[in-house]
N, CA, C, O and CB atoms as a CASP TS submission, in Angstrom:
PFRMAT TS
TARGET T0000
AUTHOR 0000-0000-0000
METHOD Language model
MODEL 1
PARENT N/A
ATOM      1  N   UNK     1     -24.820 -10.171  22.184  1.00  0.00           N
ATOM      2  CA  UNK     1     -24.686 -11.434  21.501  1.00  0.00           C
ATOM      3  C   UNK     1     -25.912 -11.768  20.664  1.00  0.00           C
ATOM      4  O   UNK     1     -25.838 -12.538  19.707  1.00  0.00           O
ATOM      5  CB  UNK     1     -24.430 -12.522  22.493  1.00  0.00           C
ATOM      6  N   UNK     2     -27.217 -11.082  21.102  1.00  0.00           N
ATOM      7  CA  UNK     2     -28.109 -11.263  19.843  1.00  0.00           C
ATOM      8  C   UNK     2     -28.145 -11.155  18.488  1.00  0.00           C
ATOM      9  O   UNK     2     -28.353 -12.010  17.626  1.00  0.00           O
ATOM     10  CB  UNK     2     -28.818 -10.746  19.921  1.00  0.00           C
ATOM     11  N   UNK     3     -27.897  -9.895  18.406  1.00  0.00           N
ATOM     12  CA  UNK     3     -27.244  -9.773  16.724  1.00  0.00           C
ATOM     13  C   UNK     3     -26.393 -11.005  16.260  1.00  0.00           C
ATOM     14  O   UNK     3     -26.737 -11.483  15.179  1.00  0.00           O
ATOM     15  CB  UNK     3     -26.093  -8.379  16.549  1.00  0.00           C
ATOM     16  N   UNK     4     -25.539 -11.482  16.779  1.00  0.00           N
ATOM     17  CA  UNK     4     -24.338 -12.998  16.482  1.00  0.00           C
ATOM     18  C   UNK     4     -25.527 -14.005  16.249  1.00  0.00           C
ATOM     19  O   UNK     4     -26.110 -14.126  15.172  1.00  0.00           O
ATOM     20  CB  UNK     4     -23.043 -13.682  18.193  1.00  0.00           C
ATOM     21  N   UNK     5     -25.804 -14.688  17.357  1.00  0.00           N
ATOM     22  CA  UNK     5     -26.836 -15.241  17.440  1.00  0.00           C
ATOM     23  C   UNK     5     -27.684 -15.395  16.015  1.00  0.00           C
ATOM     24  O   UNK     5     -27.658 -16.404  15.310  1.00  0.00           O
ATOM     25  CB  UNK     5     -27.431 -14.574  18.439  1.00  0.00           C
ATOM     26  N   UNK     6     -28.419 -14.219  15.748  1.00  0.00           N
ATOM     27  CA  UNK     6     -29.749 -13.811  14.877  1.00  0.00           C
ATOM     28  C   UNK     6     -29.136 -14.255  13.008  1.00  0.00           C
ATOM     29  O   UNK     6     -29.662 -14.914  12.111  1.00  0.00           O
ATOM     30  CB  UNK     6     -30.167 -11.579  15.195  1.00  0.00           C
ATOM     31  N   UNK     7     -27.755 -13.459  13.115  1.00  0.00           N
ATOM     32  CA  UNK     7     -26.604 -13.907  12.081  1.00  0.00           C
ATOM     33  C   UNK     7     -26.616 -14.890  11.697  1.00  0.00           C
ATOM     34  O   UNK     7     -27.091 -15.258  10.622  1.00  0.00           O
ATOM     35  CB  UNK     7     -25.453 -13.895  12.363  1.00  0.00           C
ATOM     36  N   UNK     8     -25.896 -15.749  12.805  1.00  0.00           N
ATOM     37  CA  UNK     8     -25.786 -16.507  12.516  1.00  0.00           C
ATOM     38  C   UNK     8     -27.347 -17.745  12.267  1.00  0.00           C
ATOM     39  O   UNK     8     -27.149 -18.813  11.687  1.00  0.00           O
ATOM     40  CB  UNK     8     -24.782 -16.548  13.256  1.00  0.00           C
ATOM     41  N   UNK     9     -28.074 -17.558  12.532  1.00  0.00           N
ATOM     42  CA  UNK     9     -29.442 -18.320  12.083  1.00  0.00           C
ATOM     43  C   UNK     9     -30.008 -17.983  11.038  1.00  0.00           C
ATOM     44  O   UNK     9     -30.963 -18.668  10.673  1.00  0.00           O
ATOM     45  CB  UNK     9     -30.465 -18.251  12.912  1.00  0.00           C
ATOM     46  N   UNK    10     -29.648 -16.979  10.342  1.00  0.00           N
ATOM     47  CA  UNK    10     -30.237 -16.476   9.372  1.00  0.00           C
ATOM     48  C   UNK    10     -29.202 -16.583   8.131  1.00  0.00           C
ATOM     49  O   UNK    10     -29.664 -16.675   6.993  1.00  0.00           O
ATOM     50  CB  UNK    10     -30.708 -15.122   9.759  1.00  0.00           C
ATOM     51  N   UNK    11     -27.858 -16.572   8.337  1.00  0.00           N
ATOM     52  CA  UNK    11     -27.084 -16.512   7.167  1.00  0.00           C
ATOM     53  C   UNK    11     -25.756 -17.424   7.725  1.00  0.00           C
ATOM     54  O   UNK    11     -24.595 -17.014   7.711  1.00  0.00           O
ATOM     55  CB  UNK    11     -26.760 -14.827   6.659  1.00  0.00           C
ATOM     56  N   UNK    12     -26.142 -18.586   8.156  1.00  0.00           N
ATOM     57  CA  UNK    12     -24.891 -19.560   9.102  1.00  0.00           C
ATOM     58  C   UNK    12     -23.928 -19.282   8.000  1.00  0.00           C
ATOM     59  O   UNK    12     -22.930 -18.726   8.459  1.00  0.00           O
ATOM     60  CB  UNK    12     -25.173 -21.598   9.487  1.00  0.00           C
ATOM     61  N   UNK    13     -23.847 -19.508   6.420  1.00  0.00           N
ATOM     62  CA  UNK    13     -22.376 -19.753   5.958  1.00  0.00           C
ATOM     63  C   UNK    13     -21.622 -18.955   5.844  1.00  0.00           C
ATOM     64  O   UNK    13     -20.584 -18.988   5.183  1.00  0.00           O
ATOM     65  CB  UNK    13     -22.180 -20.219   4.965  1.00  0.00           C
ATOM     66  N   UNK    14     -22.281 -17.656   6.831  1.00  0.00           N
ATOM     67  CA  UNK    14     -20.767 -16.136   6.952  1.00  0.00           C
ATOM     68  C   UNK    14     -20.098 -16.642   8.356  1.00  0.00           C
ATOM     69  O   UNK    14     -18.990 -16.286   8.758  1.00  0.00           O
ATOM     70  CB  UNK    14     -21.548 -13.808   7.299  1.00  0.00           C
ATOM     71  N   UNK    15     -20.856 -17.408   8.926  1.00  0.00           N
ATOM     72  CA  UNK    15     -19.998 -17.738   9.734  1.00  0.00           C
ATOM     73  C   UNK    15     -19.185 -19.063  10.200  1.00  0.00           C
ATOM     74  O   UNK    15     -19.756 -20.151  10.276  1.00  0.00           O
ATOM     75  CB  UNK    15     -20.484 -17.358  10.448  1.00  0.00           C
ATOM     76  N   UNK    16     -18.014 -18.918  10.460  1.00  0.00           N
ATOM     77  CA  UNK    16     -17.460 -20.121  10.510  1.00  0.00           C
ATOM     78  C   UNK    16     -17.670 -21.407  12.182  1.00  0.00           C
ATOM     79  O   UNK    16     -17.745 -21.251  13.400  1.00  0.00           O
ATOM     80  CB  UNK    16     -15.897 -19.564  10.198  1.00  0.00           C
ATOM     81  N   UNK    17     -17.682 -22.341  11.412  1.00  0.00           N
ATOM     82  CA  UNK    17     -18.290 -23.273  13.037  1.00  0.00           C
ATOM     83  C   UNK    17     -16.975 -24.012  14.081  1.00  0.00           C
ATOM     84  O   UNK    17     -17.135 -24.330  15.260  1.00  0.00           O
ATOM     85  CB  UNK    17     -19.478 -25.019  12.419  1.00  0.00           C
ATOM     86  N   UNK    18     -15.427 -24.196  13.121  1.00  0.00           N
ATOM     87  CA  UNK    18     -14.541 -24.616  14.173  1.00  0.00           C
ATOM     88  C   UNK    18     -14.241 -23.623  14.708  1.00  0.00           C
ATOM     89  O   UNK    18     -13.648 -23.927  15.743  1.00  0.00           O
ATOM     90  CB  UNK    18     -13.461 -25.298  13.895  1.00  0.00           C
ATOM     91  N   UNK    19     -14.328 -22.355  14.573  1.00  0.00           N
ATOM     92  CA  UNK    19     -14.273 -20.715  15.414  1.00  0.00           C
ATOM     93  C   UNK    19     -14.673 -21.005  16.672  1.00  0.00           C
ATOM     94  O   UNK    19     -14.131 -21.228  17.755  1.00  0.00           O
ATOM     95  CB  UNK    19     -15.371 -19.390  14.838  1.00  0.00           C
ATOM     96  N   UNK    20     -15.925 -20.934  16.172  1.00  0.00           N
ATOM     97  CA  UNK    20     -17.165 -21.084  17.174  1.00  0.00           C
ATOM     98  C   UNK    20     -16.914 -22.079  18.085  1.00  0.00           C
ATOM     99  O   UNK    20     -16.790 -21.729  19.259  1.00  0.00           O
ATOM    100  CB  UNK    20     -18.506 -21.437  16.509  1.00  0.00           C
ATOM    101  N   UNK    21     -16.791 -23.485  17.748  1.00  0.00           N
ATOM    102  CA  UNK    21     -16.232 -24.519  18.591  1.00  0.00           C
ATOM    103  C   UNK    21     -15.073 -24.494  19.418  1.00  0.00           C
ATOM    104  O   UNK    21     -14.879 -25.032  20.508  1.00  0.00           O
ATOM    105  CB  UNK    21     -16.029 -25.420  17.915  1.00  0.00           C
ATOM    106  N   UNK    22     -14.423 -23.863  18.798  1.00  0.00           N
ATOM    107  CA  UNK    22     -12.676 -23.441  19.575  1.00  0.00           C
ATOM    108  C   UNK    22     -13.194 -22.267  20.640  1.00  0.00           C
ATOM    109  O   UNK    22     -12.700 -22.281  21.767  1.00  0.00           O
ATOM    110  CB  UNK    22     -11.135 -22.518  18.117  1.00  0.00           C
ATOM    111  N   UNK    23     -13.922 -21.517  20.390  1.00  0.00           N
ATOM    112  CA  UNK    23     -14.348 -20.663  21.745  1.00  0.00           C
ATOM    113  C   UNK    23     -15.010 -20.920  22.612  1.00  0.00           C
ATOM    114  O   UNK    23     -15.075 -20.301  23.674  1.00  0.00           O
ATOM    115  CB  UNK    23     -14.865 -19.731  21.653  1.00  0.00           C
ATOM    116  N   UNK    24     -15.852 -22.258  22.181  1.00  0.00           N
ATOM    117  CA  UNK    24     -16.130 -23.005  23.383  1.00  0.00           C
ATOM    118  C   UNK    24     -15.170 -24.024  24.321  1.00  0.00           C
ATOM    119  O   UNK    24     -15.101 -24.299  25.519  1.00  0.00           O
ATOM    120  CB  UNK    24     -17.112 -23.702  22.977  1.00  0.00           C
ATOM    121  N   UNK    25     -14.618 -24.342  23.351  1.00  0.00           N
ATOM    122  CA  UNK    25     -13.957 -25.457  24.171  1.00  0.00           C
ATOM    123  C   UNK    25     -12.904 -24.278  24.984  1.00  0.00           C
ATOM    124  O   UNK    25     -12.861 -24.265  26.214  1.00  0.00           O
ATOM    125  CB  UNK    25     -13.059 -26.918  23.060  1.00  0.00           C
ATOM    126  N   UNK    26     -12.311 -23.582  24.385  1.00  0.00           N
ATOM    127  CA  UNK    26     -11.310 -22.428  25.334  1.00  0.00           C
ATOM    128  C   UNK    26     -12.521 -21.839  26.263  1.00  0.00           C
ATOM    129  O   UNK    26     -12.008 -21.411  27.296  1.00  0.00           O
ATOM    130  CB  UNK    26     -10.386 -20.880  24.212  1.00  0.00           C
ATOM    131  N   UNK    27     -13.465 -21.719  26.272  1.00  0.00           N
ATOM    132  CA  UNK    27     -14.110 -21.281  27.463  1.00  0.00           C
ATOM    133  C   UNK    27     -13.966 -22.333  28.766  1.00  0.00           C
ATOM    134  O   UNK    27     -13.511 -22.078  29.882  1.00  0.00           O
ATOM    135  CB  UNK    27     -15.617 -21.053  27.076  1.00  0.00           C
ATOM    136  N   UNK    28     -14.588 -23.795  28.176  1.00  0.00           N
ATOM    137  CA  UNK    28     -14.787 -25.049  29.266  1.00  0.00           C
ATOM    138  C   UNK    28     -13.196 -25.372  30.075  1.00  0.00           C
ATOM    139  O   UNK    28     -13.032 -25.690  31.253  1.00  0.00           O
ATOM    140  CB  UNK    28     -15.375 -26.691  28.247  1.00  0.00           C
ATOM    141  N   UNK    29     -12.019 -25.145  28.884  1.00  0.00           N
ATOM    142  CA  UNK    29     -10.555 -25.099  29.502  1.00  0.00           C
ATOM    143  C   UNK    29     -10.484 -23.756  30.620  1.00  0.00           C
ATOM    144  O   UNK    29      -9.737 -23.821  31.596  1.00  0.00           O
ATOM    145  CB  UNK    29      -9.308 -24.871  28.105  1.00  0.00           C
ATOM    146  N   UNK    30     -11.347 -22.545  30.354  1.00  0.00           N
ATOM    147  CA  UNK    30     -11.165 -21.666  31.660  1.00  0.00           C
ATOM    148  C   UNK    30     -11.590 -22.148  32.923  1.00  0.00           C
ATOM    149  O   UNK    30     -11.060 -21.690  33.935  1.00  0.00           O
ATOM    150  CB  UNK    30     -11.846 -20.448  31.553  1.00  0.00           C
ATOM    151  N   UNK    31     -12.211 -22.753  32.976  1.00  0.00           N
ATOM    152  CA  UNK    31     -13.034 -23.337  34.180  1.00  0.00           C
ATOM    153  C   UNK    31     -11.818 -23.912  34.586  1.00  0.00           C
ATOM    154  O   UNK    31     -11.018 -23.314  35.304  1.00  0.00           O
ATOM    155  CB  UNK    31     -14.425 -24.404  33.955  1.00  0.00           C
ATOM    156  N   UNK    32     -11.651 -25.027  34.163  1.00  0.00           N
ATOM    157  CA  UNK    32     -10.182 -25.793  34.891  1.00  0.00           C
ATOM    158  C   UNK    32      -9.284 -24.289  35.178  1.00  0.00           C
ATOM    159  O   UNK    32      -9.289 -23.976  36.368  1.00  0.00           O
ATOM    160  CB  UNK    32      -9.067 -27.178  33.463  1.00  0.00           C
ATOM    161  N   UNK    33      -8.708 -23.561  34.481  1.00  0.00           N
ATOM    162  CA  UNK    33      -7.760 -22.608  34.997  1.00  0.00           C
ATOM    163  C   UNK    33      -8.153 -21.762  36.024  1.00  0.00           C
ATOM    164  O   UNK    33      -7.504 -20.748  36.284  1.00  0.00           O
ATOM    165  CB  UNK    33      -7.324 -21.840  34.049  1.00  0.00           C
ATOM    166  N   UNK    34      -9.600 -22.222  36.906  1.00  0.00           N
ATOM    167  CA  UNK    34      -9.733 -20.951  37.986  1.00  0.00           C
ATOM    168  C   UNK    34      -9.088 -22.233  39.371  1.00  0.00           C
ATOM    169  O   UNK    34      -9.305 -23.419  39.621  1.00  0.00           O
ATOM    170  CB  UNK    34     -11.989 -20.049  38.229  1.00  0.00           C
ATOM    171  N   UNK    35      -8.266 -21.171  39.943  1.00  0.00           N
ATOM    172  CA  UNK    35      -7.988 -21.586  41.720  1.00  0.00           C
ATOM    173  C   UNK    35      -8.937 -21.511  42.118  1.00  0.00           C
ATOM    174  O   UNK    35      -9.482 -22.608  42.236  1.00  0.00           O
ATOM    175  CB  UNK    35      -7.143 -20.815  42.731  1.00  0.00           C
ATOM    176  N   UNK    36      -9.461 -20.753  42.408  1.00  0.00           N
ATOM    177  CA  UNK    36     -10.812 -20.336  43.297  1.00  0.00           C
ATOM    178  C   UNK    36     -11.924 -20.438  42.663  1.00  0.00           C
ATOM    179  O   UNK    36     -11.892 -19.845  41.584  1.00  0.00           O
ATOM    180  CB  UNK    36     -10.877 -18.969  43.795  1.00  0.00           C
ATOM    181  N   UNK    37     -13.178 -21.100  42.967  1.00  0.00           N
ATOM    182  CA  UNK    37     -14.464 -20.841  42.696  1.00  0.00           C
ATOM    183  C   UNK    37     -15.611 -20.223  43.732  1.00  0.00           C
ATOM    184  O   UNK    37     -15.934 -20.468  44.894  1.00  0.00           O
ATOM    185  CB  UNK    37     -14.828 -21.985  42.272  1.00  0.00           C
ATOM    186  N   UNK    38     -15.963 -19.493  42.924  1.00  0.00           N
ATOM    187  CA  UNK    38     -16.806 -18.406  43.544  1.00  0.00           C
ATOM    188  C   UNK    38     -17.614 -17.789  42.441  1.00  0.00           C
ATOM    189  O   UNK    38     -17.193 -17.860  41.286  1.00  0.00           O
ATOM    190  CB  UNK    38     -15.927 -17.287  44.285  1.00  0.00           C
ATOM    191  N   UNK    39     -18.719 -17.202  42.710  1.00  0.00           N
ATOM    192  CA  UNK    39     -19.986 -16.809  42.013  1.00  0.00           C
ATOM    193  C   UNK    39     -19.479 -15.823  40.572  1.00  0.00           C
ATOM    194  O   UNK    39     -19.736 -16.052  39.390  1.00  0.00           O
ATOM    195  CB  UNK    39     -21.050 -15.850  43.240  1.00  0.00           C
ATOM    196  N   UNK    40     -18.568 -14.509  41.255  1.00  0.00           N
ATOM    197  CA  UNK    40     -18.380 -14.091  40.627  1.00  0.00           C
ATOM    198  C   UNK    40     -16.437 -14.018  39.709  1.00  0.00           C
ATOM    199  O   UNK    40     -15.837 -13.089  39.169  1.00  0.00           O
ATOM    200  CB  UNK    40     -19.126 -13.283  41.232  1.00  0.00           C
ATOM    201  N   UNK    41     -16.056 -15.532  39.961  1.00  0.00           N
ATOM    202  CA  UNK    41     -15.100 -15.959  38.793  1.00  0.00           C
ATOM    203  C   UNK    41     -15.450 -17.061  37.479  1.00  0.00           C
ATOM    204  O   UNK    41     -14.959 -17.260  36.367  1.00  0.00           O
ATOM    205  CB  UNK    41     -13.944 -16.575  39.542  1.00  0.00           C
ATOM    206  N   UNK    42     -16.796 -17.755  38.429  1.00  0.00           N
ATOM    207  CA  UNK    42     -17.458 -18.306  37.255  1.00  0.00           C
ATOM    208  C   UNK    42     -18.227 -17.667  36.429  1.00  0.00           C
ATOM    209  O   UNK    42     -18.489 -18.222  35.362  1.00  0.00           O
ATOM    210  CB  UNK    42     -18.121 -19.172  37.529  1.00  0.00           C
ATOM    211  N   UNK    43     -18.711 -16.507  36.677  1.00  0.00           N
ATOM    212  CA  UNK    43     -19.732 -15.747  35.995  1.00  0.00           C
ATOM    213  C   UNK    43     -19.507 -15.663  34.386  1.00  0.00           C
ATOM    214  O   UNK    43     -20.475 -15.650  33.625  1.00  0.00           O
ATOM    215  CB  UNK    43     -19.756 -14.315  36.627  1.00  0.00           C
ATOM    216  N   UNK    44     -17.907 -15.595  33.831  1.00  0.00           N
ATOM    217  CA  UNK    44     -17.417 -14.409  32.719  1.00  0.00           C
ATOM    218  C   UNK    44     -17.426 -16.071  31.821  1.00  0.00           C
ATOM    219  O   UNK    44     -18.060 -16.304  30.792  1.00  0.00           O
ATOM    220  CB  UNK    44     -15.436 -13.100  33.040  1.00  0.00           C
ATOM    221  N   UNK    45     -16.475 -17.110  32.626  1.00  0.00           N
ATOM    222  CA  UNK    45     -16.332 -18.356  31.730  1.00  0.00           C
ATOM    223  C   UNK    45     -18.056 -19.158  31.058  1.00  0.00           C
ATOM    224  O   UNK    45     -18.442 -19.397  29.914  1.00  0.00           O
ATOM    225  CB  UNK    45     -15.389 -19.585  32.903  1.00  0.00           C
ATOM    226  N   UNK    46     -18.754 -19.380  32.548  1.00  0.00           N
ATOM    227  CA  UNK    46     -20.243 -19.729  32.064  1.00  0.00           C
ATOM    228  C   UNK    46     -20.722 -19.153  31.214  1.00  0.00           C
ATOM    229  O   UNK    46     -21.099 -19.885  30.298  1.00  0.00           O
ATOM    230  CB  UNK    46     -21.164 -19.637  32.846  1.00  0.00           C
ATOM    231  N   UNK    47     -21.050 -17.202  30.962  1.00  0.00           N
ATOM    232  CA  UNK    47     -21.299 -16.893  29.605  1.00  0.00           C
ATOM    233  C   UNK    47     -20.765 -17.147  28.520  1.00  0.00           C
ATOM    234  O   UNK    47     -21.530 -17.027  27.563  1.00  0.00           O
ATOM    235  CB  UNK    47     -21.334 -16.002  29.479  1.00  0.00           C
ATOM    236  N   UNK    48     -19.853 -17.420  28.314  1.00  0.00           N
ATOM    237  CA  UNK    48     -18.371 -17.531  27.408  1.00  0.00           C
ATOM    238  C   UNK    48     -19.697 -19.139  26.419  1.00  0.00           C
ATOM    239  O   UNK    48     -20.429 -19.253  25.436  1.00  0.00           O
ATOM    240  CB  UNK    48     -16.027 -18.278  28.903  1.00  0.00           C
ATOM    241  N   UNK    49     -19.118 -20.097  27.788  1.00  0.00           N
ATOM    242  CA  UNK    49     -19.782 -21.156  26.845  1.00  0.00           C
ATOM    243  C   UNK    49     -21.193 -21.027  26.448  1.00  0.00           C
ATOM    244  O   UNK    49     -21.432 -21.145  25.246  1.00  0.00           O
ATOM    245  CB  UNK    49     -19.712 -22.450  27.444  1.00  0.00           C
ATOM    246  N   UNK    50     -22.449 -20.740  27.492  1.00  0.00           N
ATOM    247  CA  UNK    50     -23.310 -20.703  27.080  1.00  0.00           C
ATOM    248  C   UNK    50     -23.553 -19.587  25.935  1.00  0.00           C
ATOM    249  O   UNK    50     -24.537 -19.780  25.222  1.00  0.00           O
ATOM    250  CB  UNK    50     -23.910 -20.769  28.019  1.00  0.00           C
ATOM    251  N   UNK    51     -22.784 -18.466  25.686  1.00  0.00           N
ATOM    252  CA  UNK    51     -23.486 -17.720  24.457  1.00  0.00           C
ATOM    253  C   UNK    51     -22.625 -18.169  23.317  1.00  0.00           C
ATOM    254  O   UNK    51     -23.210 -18.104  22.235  1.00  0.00           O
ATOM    255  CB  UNK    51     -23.533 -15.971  24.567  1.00  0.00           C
ATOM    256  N   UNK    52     -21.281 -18.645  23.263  1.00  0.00           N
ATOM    257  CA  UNK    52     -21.168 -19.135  21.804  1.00  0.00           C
ATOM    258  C   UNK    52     -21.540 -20.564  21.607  1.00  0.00           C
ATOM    259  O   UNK    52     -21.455 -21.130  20.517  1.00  0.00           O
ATOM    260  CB  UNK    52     -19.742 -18.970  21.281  1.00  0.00           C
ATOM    261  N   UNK    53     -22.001 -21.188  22.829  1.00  0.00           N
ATOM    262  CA  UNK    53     -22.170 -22.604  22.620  1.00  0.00           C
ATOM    263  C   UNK    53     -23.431 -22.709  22.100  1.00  0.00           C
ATOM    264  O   UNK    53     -23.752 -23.755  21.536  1.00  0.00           O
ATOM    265  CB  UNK    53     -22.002 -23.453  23.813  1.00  0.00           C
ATOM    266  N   UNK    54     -24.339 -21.627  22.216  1.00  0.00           N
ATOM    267  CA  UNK    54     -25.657 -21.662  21.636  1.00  0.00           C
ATOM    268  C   UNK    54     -25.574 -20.814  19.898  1.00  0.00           C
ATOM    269  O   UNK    54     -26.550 -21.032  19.181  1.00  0.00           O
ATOM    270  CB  UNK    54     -26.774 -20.778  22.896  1.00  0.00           C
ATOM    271  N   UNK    55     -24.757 -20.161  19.476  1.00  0.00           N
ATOM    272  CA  UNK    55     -24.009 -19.651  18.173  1.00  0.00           C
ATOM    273  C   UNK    55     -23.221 -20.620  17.981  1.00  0.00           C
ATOM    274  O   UNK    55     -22.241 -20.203  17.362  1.00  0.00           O
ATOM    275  CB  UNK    55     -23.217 -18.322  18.194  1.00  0.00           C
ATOM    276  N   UNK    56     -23.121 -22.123  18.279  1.00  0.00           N
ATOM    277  CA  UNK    56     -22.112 -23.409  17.784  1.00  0.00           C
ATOM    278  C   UNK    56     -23.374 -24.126  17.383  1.00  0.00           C
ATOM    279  O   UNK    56     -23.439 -24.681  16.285  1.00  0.00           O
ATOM    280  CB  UNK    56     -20.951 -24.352  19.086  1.00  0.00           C
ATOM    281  N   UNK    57     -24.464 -24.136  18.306  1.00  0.00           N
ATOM    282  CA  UNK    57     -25.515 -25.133  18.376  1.00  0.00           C
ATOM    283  C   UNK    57     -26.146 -24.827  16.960  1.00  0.00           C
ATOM    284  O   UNK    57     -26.124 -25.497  15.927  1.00  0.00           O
ATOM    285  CB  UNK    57     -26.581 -24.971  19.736  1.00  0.00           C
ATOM    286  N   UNK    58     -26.603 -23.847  17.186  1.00  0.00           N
ATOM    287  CA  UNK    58     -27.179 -22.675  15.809  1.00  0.00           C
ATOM    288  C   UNK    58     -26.638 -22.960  14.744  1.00  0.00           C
ATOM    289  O   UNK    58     -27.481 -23.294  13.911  1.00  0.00           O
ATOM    290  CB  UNK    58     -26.844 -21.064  15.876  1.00  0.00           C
ATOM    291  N   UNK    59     -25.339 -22.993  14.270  1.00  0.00           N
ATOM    292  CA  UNK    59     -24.270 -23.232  12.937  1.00  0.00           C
ATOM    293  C   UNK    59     -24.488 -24.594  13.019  1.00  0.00           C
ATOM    294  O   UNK    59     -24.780 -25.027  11.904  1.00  0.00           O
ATOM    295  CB  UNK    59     -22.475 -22.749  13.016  1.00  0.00           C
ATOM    296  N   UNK    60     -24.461 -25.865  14.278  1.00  0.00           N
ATOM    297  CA  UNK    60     -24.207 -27.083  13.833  1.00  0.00           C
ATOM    298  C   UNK    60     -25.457 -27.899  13.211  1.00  0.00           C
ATOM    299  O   UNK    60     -25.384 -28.860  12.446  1.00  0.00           O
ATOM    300  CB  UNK    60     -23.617 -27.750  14.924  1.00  0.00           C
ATOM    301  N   UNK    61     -26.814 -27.180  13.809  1.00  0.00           N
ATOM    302  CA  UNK    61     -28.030 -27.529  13.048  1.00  0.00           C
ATOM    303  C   UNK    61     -27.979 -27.167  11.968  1.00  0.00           C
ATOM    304  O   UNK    61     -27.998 -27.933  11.004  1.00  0.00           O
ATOM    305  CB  UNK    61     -29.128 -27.135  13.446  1.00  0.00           C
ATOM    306  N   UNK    62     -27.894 -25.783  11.886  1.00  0.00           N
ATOM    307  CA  UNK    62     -27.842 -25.500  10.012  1.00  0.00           C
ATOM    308  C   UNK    62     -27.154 -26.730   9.454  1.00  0.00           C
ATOM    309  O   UNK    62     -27.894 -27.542   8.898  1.00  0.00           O
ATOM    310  CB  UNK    62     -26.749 -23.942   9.400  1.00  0.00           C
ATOM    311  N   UNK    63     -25.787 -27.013   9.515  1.00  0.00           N
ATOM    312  CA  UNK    63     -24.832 -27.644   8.880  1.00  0.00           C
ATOM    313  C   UNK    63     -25.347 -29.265   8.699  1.00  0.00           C
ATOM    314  O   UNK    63     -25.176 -29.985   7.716  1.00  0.00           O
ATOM    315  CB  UNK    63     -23.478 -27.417   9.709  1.00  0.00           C
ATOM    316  N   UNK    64     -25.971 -29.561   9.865  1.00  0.00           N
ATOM    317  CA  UNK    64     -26.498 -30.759   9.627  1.00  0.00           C
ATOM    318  C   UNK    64     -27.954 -31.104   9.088  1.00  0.00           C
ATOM    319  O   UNK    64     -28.473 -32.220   9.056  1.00  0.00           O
ATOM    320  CB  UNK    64     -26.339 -31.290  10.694  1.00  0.00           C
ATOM    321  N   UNK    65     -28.423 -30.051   8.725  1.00  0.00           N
ATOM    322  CA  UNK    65     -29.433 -30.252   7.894  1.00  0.00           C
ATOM    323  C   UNK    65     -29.676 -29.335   6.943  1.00  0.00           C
ATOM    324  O   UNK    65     -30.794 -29.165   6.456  1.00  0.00           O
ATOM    325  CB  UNK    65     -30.432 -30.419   8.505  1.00  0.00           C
ATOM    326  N   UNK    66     -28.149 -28.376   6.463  1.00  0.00           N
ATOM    327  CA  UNK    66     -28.025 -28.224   5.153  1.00  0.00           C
ATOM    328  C   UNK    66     -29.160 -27.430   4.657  1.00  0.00           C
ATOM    329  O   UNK    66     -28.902 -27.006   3.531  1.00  0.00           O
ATOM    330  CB  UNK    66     -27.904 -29.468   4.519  1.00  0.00           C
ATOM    331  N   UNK    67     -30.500 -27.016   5.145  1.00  0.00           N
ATOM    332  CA  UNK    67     -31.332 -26.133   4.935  1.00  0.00           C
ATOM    333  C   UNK    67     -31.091 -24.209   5.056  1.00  0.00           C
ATOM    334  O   UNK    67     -31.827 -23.304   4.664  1.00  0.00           O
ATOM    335  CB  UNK    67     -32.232 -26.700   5.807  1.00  0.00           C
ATOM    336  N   UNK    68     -29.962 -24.175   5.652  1.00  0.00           N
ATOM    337  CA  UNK    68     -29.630 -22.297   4.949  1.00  0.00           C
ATOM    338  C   UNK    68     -28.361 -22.514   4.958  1.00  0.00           C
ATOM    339  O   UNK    68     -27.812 -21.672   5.669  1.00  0.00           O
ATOM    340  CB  UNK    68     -30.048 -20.592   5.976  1.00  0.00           C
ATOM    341  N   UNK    69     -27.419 -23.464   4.368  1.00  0.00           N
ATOM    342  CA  UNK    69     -26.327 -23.575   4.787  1.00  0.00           C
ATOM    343  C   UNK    69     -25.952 -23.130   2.934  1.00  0.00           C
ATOM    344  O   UNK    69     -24.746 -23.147   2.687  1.00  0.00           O
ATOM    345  CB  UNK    69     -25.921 -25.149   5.720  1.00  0.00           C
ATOM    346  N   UNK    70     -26.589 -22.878   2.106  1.00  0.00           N
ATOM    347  CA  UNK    70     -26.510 -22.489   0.588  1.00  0.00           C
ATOM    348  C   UNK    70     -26.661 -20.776   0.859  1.00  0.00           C
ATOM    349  O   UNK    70     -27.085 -20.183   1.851  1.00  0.00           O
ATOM    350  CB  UNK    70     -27.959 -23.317  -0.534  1.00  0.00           C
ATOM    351  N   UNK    71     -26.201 -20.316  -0.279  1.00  0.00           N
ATOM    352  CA  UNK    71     -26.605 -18.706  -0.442  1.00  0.00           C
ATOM    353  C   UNK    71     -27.357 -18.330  -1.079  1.00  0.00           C
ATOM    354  O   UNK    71     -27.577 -17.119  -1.126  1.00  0.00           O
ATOM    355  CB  UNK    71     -25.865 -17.916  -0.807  1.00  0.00           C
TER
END
């Protein structure tokens, strides 16, 4: 996910941000869909949000301050 990440901070307008947002929020909806909690069924959803939620965070600063959000 570094490379995504790095991408996206360096050239946010190749990437798109309701993407990004929709894979978070479908991550936070997995959580509700587990029966069971346990270490290793939360493991796959928690990365889910924390690595595109930090590639959402990344695109939504650019966007809101418009500083590499030009080509």
């Amino acid at each position: 996910f570094i490379p995504t990440i790095k991408k996206a901070y360096m050239k946010p307008w190749t990437e798109d941000l309701l993407t990004w947002s929709l894979f978070v929020v479908g991550g936070i909806i997995s959580f509700f869909a587990l029966e069971e909690w346990s270490f290793g069924l939360i493991l796959y959803p928690l990365y889910i949000v924390l690595a595109e939620g930090l590639v959402m965070v990344v695109l939504l600063k650019a966007y809101i301050t418009k500083n590499k959000w030009t080509r």
